[in-house]
C-alpha positions as YAML, in Angstrom:
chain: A
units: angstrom
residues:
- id: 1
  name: UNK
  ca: [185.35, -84.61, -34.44]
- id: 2
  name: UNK
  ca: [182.02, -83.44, -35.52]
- id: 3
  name: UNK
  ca: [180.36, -85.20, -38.57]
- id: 4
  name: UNK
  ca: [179.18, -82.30, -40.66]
- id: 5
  name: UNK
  ca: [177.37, -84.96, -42.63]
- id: 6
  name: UNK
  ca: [175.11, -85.91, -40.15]
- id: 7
  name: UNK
  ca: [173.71, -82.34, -39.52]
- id: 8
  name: UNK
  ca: [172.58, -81.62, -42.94]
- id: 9
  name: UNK
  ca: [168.95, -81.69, -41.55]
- id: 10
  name: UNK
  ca: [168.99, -81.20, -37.69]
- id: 11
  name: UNK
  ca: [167.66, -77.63, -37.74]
- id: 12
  name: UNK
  ca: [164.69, -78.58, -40.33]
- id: 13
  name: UNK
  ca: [164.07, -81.59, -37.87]
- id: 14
  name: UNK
  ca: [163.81, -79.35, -34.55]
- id: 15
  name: UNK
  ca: [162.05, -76.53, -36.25]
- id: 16
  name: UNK
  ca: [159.16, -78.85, -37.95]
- id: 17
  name: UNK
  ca: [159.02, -81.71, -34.98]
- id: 18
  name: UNK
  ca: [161.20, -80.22, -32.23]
- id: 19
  name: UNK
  ca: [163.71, -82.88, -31.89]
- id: 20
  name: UNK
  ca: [165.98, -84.54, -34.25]
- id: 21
  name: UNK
  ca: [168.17, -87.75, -33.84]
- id: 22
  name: UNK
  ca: [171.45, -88.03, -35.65]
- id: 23
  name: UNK
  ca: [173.44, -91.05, -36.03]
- id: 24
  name: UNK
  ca: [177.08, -91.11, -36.49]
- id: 25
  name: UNK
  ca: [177.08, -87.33, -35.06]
- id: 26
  name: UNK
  ca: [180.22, -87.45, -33.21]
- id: 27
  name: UNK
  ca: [183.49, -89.32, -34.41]
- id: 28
  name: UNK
  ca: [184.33, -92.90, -32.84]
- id: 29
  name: UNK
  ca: [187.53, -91.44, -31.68]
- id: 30
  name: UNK
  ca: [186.23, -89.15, -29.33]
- id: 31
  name: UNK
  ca: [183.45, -91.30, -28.28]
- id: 32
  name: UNK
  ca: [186.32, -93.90, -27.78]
- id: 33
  name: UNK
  ca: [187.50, -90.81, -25.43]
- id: 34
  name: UNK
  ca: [184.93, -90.17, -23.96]
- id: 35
  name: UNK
  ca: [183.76, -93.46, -22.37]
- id: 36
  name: UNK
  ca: [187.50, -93.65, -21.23]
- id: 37
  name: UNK
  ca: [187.04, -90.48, -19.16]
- id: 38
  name: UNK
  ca: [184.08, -92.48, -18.04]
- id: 39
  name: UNK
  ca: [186.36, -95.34, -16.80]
- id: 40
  name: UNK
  ca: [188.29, -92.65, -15.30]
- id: 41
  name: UNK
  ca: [186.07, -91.23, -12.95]
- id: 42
  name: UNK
  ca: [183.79, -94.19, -12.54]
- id: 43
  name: UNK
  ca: [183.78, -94.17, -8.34]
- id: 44
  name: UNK
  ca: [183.06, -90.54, -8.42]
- id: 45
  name: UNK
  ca: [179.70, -91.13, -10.07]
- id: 46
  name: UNK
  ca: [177.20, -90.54, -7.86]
- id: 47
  name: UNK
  ca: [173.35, -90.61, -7.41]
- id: 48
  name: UNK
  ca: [170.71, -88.68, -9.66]
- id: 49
  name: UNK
  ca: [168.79, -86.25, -8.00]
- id: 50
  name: UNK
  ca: [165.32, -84.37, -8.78]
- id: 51
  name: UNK
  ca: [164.37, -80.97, -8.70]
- id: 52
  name: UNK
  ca: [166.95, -78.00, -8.19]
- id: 53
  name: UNK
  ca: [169.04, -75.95, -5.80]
- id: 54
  name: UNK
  ca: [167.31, -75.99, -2.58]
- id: 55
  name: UNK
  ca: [164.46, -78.48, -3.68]
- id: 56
  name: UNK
  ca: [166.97, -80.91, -5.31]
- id: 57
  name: UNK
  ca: [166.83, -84.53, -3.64]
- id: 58
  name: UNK
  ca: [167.22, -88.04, -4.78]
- id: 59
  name: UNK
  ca: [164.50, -90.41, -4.99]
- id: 60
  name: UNK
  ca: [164.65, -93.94, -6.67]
- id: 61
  name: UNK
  ca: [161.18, -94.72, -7.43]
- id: 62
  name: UNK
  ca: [161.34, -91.61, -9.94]
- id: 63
  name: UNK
  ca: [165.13, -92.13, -10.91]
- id: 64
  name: UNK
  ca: [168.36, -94.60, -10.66]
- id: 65
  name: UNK
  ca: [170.86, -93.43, -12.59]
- id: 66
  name: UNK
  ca: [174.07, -91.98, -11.15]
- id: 67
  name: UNK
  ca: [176.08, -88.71, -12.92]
- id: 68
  name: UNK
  ca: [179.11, -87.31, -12.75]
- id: 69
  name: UNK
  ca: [178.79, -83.24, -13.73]
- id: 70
  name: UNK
  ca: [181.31, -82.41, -16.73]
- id: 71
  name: UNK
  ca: [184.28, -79.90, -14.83]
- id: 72
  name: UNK
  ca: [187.09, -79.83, -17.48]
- id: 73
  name: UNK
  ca: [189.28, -81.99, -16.15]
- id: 74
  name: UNK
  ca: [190.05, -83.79, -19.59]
- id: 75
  name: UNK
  ca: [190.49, -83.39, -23.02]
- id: 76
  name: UNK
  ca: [187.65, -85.48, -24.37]
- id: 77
  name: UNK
  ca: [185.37, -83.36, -21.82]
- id: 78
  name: UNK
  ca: [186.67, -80.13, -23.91]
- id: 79
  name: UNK
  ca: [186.14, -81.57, -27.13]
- id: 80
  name: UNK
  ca: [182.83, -82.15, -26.41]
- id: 81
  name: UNK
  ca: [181.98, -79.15, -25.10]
- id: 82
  name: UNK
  ca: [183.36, -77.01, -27.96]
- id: 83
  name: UNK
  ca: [181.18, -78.69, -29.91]
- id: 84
  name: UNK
  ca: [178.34, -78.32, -28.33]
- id: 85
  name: UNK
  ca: [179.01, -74.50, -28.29]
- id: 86
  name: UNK
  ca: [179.51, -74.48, -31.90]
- id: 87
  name: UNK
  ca: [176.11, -76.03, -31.85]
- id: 88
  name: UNK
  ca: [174.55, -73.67, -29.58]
- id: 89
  name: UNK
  ca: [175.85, -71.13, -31.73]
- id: 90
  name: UNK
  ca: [174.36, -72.16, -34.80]
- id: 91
  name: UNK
  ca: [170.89, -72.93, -33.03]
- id: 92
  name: UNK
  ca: [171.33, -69.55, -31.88]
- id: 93
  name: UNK
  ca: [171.75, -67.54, -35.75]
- id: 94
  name: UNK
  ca: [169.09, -69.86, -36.80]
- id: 95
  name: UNK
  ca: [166.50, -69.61, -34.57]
- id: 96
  name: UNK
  ca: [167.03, -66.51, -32.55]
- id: 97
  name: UNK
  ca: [166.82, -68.51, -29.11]
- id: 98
  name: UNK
  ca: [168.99, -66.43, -26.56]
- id: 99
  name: UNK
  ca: [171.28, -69.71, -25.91]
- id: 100
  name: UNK
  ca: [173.46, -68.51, -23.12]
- id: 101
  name: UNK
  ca: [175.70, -71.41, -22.14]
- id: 102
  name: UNK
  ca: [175.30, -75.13, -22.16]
- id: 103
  name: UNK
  ca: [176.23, -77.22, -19.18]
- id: 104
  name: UNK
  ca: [176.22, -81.39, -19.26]
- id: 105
  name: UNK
  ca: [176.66, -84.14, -17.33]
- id: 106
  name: UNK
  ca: [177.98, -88.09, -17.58]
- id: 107
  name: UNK
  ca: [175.00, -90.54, -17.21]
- id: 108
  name: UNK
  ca: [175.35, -94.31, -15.86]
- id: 109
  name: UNK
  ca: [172.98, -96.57, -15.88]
- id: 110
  name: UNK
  ca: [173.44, -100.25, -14.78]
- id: 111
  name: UNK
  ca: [171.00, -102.96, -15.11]
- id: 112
  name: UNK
  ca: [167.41, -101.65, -13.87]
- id: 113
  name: UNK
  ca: [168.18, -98.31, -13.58]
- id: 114
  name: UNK
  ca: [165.24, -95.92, -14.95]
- id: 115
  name: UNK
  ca: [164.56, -92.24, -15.29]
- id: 116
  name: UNK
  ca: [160.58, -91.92, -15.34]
- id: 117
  name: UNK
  ca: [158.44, -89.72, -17.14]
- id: 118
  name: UNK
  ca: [159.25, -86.21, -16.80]
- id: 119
  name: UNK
  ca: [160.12, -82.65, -18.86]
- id: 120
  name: UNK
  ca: [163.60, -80.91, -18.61]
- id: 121
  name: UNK
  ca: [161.90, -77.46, -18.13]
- id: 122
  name: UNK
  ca: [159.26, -76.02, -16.53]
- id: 123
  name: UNK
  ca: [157.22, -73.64, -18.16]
- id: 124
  name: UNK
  ca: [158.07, -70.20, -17.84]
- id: 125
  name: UNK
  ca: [159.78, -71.45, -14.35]
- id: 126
  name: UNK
  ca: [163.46, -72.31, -16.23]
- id: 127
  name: UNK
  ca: [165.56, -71.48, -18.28]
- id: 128
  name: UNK
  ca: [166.94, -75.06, -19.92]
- id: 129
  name: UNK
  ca: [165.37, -74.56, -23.70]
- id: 130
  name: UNK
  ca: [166.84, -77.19, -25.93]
- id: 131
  name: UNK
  ca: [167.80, -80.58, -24.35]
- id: 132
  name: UNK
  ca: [170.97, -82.77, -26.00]
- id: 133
  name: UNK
  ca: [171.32, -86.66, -25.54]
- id: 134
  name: UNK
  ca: [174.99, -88.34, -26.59]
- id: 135
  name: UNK
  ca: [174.99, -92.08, -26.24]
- id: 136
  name: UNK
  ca: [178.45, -93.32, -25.38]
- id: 137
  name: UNK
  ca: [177.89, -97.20, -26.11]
- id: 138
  name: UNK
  ca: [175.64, -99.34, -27.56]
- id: 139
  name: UNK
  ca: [174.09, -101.74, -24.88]
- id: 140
  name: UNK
  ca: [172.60, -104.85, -25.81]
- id: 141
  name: UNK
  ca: [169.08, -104.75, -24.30]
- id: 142
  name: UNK
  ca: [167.19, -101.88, -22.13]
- id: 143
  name: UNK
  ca: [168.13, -98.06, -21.54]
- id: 144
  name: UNK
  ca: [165.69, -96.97, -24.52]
- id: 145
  name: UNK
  ca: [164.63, -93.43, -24.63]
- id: 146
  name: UNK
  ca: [160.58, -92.64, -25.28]
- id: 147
  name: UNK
  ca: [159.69, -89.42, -26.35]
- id: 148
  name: UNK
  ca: [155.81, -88.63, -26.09]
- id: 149
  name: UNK
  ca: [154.10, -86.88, -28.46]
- id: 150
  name: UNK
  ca: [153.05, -82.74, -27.32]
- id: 151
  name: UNK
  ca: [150.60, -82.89, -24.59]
- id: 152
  name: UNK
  ca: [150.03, -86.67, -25.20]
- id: 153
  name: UNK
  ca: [150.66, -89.40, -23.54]
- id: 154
  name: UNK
  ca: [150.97, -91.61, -27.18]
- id: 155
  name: UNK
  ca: [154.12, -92.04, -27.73]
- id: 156
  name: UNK
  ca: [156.25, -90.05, -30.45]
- id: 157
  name: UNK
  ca: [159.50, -91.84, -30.76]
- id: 158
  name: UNK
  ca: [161.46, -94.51, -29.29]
- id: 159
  name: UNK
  ca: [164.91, -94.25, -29.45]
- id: 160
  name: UNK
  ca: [167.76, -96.99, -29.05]
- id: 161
  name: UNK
  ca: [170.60, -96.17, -27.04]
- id: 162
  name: UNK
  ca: [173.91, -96.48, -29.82]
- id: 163
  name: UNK
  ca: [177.23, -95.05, -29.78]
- id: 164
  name: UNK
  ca: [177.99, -92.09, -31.49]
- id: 165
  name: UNK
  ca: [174.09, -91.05, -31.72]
- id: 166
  name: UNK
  ca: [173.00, -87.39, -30.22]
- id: 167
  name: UNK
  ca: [169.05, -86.47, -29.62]
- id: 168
  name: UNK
  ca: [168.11, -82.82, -29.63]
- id: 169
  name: UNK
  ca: [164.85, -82.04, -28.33]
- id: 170
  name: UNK
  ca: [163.03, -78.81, -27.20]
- id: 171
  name: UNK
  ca: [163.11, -79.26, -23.39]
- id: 172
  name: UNK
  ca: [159.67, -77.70, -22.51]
- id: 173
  name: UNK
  ca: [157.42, -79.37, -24.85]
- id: 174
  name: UNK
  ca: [158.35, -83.17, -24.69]
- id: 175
  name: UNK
  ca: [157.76, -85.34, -21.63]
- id: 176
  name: UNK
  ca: [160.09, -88.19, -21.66]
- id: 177
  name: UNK
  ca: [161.86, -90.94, -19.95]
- id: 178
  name: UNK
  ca: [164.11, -94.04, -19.95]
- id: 179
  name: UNK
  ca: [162.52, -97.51, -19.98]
- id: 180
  name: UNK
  ca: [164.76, -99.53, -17.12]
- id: 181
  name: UNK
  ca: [168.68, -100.94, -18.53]
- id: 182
  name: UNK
  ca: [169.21, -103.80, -18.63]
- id: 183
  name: UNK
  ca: [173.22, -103.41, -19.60]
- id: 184
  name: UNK
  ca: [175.07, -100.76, -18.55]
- id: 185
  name: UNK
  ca: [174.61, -97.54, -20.30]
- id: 186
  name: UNK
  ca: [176.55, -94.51, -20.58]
- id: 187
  name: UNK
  ca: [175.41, -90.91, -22.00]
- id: 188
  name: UNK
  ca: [176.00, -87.59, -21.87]
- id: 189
  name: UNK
  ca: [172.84, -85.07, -21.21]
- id: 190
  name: UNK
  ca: [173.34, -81.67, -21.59]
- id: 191
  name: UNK
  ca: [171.14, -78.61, -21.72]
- id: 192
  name: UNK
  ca: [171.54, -75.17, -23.66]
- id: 193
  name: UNK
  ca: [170.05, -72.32, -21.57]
- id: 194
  name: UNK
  ca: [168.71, -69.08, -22.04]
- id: 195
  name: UNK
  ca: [170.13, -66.44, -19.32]
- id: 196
  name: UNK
  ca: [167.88, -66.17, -16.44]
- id: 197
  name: UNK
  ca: [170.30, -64.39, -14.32]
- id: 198
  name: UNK
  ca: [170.16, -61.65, -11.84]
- id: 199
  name: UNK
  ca: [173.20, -59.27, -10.99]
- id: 200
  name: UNK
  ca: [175.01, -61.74, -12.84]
- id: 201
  name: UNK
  ca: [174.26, -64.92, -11.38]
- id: 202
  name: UNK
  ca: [172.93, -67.63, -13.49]
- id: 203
  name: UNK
  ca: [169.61, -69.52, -12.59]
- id: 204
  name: UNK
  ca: [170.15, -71.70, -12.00]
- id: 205
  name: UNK
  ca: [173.45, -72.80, -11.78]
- id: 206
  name: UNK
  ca: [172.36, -76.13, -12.67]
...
């Protein structure tokens, strides 16, 4: 399910620009899988929110998609996420990160849904380290991803939502967003975390 192919460069890519884009990464069966577990649960998708735990609240001017939290209720969800540990496993021998666990989340976005500019981590404040983007279809028009360049606001790269594509970017240095959809778009985004715990309790739990 995993196109070995496609990864030849990924950790040369993150470690000299701190993201990498790879087409093709995952097989079209599972992607075919994957958007069918969308289907699935498609009324039980519910609005984005900001911030986290106690602070966490939703707010469309600043986001509009809705998301549906992975919880291993199907096969294509376990797929995925065996993958993604054998990633996080190999970002781990590689780079010497501390990856703990990686935790994910379905992503729908109808037409003029956005996700303004923003990071995935907060420095020194959390523990989210390496962000992952899976694009489950390939909509026409709208639902791009921009990634700005380091403590700039030019912009580094713009990416176009297609099926079967996964971004990996380093959560606490790149502020991004997604320019409004204009068809529907699905995704999965997914963070690997360092362990932030305390007596055993992860921070935060998402």
């Amino acid at each position: 399910m995993l196109n070995l192919l496609a990864y030849d460069n990924y950790l040369t890519e993150i470690e000299v620009q701190g993201y990498s884009v790879i087409h093709q990464a995952i097989d079209e069966q599972l992607i075919s899988d994957l958007m069918a577990d969308c289907y699935r649960i498609n009324p039980h998708f519910t609005l984005a929110g900001i911030g986290r735990l106690n602070n966490l609240q939703v707010d469309d001017s600043i986001r509009k998609d809705k998301t549906y939290w992975f919880d291993g209720t199907s096969q294509a969800q376990v797929a995925y996420q065996a993958i993604m540990e054998n990633i996080k496993t190999t970002l781990n021998r590689t780079f010497f990160i501390g990856l703990f666990d990686y935790e994910c989340h379905y992503a729908k976005y109808t037409s003029g849904d956005f996700y303004k500019k923003h990071v995935d981590a907060f420095k020194g404040r959390s523990n989210r380290v390496i962000t992952s983007v899976l694009y489950l279809n390939t909509p026409a028009q709208g639902g791009e991803l921009v990634i700005y360049k380091h403590k700039s606001k030019e912009i580094e790269i713009i990416i176009k939502p297609t099926a079967g594509t996964l971004v990996l970017f380093e959560s606490e240095r790149f502020v991004h967003e997604v320019l409004p959809a204009i068809d529907k778009r699905y995704s999965i985004a997914g963070w690997f975390r360092k362990n932030a715990s305390i007596s055993g309790i992860i921070d935060p739990p998402r």
